[in-house]
VEXKOLPA-209274 format. One line per 2 residues: number of its first residue (from 0); their letters; for each residue x, y, z of C-alpha. Coordinates in steps of 0.05 Angstrom, whole numbers, plus 5000, padded with zeros to 4 digits. Each point is the difference from the previous one (the first is absolute). Example, Ala and Ser with C-alpha at 12.3 -4.5 7.8 and 13.67 -1.06 7.14 Angstrom:
BEGIN
0> as> 5246:4910:5156 | 5027:5069:4987 .
END
This chain:
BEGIN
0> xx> 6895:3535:6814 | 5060:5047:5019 .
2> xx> 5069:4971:5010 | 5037:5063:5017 .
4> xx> 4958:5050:4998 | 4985:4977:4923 .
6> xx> 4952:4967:4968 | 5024:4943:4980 .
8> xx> 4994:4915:5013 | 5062:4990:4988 .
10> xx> 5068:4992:5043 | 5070:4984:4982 .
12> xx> 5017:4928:4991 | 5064:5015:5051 .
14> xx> 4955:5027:5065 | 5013:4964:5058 .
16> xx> 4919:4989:5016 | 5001:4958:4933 .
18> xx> 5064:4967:5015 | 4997:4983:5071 .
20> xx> 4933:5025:5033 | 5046:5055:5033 .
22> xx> 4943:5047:5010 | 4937:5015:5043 .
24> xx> 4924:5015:4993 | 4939:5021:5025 .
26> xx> 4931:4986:4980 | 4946:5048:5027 .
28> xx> 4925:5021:4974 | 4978:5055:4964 .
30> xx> 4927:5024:5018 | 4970:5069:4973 .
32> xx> 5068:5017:4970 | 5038:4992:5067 .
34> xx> 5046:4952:5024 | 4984:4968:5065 .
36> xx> 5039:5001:5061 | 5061:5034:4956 .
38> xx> 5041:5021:5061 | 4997:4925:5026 .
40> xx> 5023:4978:4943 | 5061:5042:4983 .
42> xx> 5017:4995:5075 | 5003:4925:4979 .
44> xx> 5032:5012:4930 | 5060:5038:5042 .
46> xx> 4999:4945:5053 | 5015:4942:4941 .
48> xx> 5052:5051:4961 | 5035:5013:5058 .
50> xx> 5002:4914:5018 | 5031:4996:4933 .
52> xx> 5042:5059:4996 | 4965:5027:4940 .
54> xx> 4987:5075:4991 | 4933:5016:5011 .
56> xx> 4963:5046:4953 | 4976:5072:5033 .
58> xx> 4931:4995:5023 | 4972:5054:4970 .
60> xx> 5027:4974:4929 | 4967:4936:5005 .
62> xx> 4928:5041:5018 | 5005:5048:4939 .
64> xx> 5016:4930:4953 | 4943:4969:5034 .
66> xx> 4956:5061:4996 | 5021:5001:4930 .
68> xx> 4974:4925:4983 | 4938:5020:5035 .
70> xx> 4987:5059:4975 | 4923:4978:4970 .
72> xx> 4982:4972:5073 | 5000:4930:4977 .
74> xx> 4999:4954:5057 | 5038:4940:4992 .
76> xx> 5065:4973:5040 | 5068:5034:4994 .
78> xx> 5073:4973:4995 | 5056:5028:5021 .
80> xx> 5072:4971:4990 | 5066:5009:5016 .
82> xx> 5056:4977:4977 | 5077:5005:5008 .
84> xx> 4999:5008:4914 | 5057:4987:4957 .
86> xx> 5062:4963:5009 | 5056:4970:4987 .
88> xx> 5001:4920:4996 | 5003:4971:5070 .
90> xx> 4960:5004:5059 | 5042:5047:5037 .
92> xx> 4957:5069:5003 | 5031:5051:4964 .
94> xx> 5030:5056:5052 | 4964:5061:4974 .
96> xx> 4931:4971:4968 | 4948:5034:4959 .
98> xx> 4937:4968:5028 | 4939:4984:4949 .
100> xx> 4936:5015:5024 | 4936:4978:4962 .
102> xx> 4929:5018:5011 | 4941:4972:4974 .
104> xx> 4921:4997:5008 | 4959:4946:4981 .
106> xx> 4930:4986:5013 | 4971:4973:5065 .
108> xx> 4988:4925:5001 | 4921:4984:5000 .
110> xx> 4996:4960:5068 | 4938:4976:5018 .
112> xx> 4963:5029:5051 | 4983:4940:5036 .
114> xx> 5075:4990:5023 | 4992:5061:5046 .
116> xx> 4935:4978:5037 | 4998:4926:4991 .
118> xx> 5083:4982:5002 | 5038:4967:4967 .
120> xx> 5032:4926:4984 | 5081:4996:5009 .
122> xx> 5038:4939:4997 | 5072:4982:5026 .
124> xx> 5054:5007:4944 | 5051:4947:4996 .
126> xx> 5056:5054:4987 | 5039:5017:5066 .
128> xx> 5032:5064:5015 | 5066:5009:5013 .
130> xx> 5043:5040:5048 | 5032:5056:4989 .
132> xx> 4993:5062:5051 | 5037:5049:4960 .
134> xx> 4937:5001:4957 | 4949:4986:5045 .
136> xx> 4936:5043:4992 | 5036:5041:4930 .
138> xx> 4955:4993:4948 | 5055:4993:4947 .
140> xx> 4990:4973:4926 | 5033:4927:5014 .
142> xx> 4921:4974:5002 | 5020:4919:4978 .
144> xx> 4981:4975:5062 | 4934:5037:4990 .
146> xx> 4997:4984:4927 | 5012:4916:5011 .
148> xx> 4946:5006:5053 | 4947:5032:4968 .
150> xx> 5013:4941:4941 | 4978:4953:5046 .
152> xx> 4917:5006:4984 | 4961:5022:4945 .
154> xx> 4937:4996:5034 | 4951:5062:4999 .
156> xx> 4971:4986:5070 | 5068:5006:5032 .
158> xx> 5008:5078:5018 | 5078:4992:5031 .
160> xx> 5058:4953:5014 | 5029:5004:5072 .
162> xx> 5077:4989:5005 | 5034:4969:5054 .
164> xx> 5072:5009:5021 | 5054:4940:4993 .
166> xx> 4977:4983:5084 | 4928:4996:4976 .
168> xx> 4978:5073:5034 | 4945:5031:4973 .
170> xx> 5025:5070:4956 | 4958:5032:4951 .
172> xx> 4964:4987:4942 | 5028:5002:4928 .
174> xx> 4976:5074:5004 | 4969:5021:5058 .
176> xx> 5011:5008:5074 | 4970:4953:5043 .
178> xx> 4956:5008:5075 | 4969:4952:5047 .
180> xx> 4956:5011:5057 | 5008:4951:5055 .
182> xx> 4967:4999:5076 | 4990:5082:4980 .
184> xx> 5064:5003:4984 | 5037:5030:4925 .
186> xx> 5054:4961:4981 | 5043:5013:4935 .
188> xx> 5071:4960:4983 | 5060:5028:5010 .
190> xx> 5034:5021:4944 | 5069:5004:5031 .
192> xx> 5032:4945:4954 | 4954:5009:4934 .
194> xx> 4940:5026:4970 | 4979:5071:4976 .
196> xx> 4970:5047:5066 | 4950:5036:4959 .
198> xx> 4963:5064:5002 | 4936:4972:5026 .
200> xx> 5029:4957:5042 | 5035:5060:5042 .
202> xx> 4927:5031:4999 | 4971:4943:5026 .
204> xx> 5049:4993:5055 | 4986:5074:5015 .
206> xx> 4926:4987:5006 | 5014:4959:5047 .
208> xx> 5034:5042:5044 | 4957:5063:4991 .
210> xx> 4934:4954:5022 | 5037:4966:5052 .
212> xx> 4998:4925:4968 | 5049:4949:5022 .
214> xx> 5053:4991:4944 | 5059:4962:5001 .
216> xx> 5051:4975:4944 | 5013:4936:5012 .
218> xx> 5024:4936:4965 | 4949:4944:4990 .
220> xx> 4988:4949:4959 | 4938:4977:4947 .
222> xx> 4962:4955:5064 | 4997:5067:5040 .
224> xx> 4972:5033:4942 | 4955:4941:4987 .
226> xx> 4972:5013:5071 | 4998:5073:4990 .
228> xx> 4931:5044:5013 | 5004:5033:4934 .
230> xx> 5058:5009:4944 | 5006:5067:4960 .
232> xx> 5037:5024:4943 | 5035:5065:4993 .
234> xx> 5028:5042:4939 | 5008:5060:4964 .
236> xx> 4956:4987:4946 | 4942:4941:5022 .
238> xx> 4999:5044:5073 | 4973:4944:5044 .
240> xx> 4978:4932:4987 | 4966:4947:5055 .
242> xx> 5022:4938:4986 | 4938:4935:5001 .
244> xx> 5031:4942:4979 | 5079:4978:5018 .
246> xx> 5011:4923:5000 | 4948:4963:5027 .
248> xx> 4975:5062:5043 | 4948:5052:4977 .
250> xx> 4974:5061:5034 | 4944:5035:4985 .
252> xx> 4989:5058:5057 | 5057:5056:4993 .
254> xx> 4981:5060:5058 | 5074:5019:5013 .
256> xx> 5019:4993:4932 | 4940:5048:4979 .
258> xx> 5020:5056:5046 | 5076:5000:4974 .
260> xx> 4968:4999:4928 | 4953:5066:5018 .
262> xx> 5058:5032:5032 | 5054:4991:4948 .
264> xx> 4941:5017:4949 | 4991:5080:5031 .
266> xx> 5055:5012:5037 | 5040:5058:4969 .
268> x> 5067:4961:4991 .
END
């Protein structure tokens, strides 16, 4: 791990990350000693600093550190975050901060391979979302909501929680983006009012348009998903997911879901 440019795993007690989950992050993967889809990603990471006012570490910085963690071509999953670093007591940001970034690698979870070609089984979280479009789509480091969610289940055969928002609309799941394919149609939520807009997600939605599929973003609720064609899962670090089972609905055929999954596979970003 790196926390300014150091190796170290250690911050001070007084950063603003630690204090008030003033900060930002991205999570990306590592494969053959390169990180995947990097200028997406610190497009993104400039996208959330900027949302938050937070300086946003130089590009080419962030590379050499990550370069640097990856130097024996370990694959694995990489973290990058930014924070607004030490303060003063209060939760007015300091006028001139000294952000904190930390980087880390840690190994790629062992998913099974069944969940790419087979689905998976996602349930309904009781946890609702709530408003606040002045963060909607940052991926910053206040993850509660995410956190009480994902406390919901222990069990193994459930891959992902889906959150709803406070109206009961359909946003994301605790982390991943989500699709449905309805009458030929992509639909994903809109994000406008909360959630994280991931990487994948944006390459999905440019799929889409490149291969001249419908797409829309769109509200709707769990009973349009229920009635849905197929149900897919997006992120940065599972890639795509099919989803079989949600409430008392399974699927088991996944044809547009397969294509997005080949695409997003071999495309080079």
């Amino acid at each position: 791990m790196l926390v300014n440019g150091e190796l170290d795993d250690s911050i001070s007690a007084a950063d603003r990350g630690l204090l008030y989950g003033d900060g930002v992050f991205r999570t990306l993967r590592v494969t053959g000693g390169q990180p995947l889809h990097w200028q997406r990603h610190y497009r993104k990471l400039q996208q959330d600093c900027a949302a938050l006012a937070l300086p946003c570490p130089d590009a080419s910085l962030l590379l050499e550190e990550l370069h640097r963690l990856i130097a024996s071509g370990t694959d694995g999953v990489a973290k990058i975050i930014v924070t607004r670093g030490a303060g003063v007591r209060g939760y007015a940001p300091p006028g001139n901060p000294i952000p904190t970034r930390i980087l880390a690698l840690t190994p790629c979870p062992p998913y099974p391979g069944e969940s790419y070609t087979q689905g998976v089984k996602l349930r309904i979280c009781d946890l609702r979302l709530s408003h606040q479009p002045r963060l909607a789509g940052v991926k910053h480091l206040n993850r509660l909501e995410n956190v009480l969610a994902a406390a919901e289940w222990d069990d193994p055969g459930i891959a992902e929680g889906l959150l709803l928002d406070m109206g009961d609309n359909v946003i994301e799941g605790t982390r991943s983006n989500l699709f449905m394919v309805s009458g030929g149609a992509l639909l994903t939520p809109d994000l406008s009012r909360c959630g994280v807009a991931g990487v994948q997600r944006e390459r999905v939605l440019e799929w889409a348009a490149a291969h001249g599929a419908p797409c829309r973003i769109a509200q709707f609720g769990p009973g349009e998903l229920r009635a849905a064609d197929e149900i897919f899962l997006v992120n940065s670090i599972i890639g795509l997911w099919p989803v079989r089972e949600l409430l008392d609905r399974s699927w088991s055929y996944f044809p547009f879901a397969m294509q997005v999954q080949e695409w997003l596979s071999h495309a080079p970003d």
